[in-house]
C-alpha positions as CSV (number, residue, x, y, z in Angstrom):
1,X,24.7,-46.3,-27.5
2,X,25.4,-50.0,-28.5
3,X,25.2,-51.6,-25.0
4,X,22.0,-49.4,-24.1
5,X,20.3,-50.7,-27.5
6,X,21.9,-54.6,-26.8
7,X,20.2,-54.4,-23.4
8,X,17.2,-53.8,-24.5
9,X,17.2,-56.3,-27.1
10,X,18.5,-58.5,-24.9
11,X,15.7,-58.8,-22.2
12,X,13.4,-60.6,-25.1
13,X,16.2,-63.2,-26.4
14,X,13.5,-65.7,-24.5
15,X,10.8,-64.3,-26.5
16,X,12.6,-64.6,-30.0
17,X,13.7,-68.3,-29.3
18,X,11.2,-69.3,-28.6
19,X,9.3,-67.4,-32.0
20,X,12.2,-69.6,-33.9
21,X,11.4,-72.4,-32.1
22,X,7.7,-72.3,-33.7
23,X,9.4,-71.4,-36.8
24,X,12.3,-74.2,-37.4
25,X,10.9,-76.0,-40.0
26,X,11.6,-72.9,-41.8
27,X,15.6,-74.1,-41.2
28,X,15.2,-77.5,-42.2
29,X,14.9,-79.5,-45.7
30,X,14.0,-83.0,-45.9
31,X,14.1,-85.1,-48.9
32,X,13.4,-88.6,-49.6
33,X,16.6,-91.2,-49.3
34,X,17.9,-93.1,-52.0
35,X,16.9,-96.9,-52.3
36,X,20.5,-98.2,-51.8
37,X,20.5,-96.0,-48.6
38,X,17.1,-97.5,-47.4
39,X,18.4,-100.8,-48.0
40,X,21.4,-100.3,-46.3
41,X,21.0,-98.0,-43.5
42,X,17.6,-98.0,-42.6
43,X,16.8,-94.2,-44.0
44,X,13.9,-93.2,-45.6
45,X,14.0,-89.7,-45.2
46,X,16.8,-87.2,-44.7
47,X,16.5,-84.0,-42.7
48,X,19.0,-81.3,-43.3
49,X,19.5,-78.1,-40.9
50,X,19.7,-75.0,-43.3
51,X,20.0,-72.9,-40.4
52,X,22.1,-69.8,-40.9
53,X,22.9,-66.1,-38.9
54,X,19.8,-64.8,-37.6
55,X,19.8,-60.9,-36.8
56,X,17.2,-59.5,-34.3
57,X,15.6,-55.9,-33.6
58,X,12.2,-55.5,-31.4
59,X,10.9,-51.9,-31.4
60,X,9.1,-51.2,-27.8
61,X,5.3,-50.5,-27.7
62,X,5.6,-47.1,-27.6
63,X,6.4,-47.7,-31.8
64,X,2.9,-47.8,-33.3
65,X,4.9,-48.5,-36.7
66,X,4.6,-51.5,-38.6
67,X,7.5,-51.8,-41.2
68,X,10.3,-53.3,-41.7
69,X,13.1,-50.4,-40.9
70,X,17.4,-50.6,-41.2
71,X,19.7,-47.9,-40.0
72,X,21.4,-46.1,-43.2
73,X,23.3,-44.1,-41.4
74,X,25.1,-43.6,-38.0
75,X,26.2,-40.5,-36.6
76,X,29.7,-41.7,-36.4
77,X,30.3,-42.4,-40.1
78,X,30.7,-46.2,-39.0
79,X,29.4,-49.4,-40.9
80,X,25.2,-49.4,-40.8
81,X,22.9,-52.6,-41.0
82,X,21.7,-51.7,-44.0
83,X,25.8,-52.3,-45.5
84,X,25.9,-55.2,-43.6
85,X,22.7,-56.3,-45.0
86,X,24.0,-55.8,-48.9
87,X,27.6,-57.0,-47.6
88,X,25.6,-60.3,-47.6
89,X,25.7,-60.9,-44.5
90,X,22.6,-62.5,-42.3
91,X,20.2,-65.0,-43.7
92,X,17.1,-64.2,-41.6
93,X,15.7,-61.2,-39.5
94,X,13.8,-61.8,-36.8
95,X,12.1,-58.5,-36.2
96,X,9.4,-57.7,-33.6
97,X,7.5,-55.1,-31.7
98,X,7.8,-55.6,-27.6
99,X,5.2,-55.4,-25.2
100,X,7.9,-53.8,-22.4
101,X,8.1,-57.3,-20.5
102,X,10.2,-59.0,-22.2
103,X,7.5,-60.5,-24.8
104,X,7.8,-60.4,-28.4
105,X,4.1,-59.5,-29.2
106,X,3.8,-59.3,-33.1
107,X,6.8,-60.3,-35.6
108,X,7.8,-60.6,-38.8
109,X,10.6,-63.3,-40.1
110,X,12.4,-62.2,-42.9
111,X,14.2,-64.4,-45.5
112,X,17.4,-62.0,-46.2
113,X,18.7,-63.5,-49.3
114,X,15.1,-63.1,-50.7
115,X,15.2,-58.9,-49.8
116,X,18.8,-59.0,-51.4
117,X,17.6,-61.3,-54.7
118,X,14.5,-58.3,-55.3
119,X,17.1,-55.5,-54.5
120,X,14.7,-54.0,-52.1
121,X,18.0,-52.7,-50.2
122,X,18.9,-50.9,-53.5
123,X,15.6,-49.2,-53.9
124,X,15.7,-45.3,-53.6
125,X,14.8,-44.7,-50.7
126,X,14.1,-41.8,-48.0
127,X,16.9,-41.9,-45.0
128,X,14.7,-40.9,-42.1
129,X,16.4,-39.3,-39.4
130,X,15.8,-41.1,-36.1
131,X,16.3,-38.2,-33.9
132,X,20.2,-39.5,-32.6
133,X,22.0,-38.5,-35.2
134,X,21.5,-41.8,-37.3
135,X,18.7,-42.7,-39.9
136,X,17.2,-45.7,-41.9
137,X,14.8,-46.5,-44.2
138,X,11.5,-48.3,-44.4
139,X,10.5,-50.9,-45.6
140,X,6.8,-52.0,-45.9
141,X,4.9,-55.5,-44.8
142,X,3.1,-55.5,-48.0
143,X,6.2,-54.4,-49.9
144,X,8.3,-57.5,-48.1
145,X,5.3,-60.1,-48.9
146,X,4.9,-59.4,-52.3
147,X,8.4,-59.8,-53.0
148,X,7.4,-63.3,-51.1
149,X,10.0,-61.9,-48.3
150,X,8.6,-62.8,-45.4
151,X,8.3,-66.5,-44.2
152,X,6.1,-65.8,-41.3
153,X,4.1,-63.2,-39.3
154,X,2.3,-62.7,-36.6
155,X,0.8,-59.1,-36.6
156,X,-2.5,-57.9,-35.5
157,X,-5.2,-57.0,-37.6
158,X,-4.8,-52.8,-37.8
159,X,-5.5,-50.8,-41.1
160,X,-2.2,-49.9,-42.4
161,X,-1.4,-46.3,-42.4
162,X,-0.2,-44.2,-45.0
163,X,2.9,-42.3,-44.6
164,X,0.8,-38.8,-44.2
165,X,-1.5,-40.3,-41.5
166,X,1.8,-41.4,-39.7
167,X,3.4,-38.0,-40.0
168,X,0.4,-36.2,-38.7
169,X,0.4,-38.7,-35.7
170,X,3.7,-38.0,-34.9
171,X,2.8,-34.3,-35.4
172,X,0.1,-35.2,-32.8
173,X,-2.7,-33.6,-35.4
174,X,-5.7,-35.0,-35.7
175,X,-6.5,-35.8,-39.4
176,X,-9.5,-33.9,-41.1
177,X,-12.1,-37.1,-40.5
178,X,-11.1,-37.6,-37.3
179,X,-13.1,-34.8,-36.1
């Protein structure tokens, strides 16, 4: 199951670079040099990579779901993203929706210490099974931004759907105004 999900991750590792390309001043700092350092070495300004481990998930188009989801659970009883998350590990998540070519169409980037600082991982949350024997939990765009989460996005304009309209969509039932 792990080398069918890395394959399909992997055909947009293009796409995500260059998204983080866009976004590397995001990963830097500068700050002005001292005066004994401009006098001396010619610096005015000092640039400082910040960097850190970037994790990355795209969901295909097919996902008409825009939140931010982690696995909670594997089938397997193994370690999940979601303990790897509150391990402390990662420092940004790259997280986008495909468009099945190998383009990241719409993305959030997620600053990870910020989701750990507002203990939105500790929330009680609901563990939706994802149909393979694992589940995960959900996270929403407006929850991740006002929590000041999110460093930068690029998602379309839809109306956001509440969690009833999404479960009738799945249910493939039409809602009582969309008749």
């Amino acid at each position: 199951m792990y080398q069918e999900q890395r394959l399909q991750s992997d055909k947009y590792l293009e796409s995500f670079k260059k998204i983080l390309k866009e976004n590397s001043m995001h990963f830097l700092s500068m700050e002005i040099s001292s005066d004994a350092k401009d006098m001396q070495e010619a610096t005015d300004m000092i640039i400082k990579i910040t960097g850190g481990d970037i994790a990355l998930r795209v969901r295909e188009p097919t996902c008409k779901f825009r939140d931010f989801t982690v696995r909670s659970q594997t089938r397997y009883g193994n370690k999940t993203e979601i303990d790897k998350l509150k391990e402390g590990f990662g420092d940004w998540y790259l997280y986008g929706w495909g468009d099945g070519n190998s383009k990241v169409s719409e993305y959030i980037l997620v600053d990870i210490h910020k989701v750990r600082e507002t203990k939105l991982l500790e929330k009680n949350r609901k563990h939706i099974p994802n149909g393979d024997g694992t589940k995960f939990i959900s996270i929403t765009i407006d929850e991740l931004e006002q929590n000041q989460c999110i460093i930068s996005k690029s998602i379309k304009n839809r109306k956001p759907k509440t969690h009833w309209e999404q479960q009738l969509e799945l249910l493939e039932v039409k809602a009582p105004w969309e008749d």
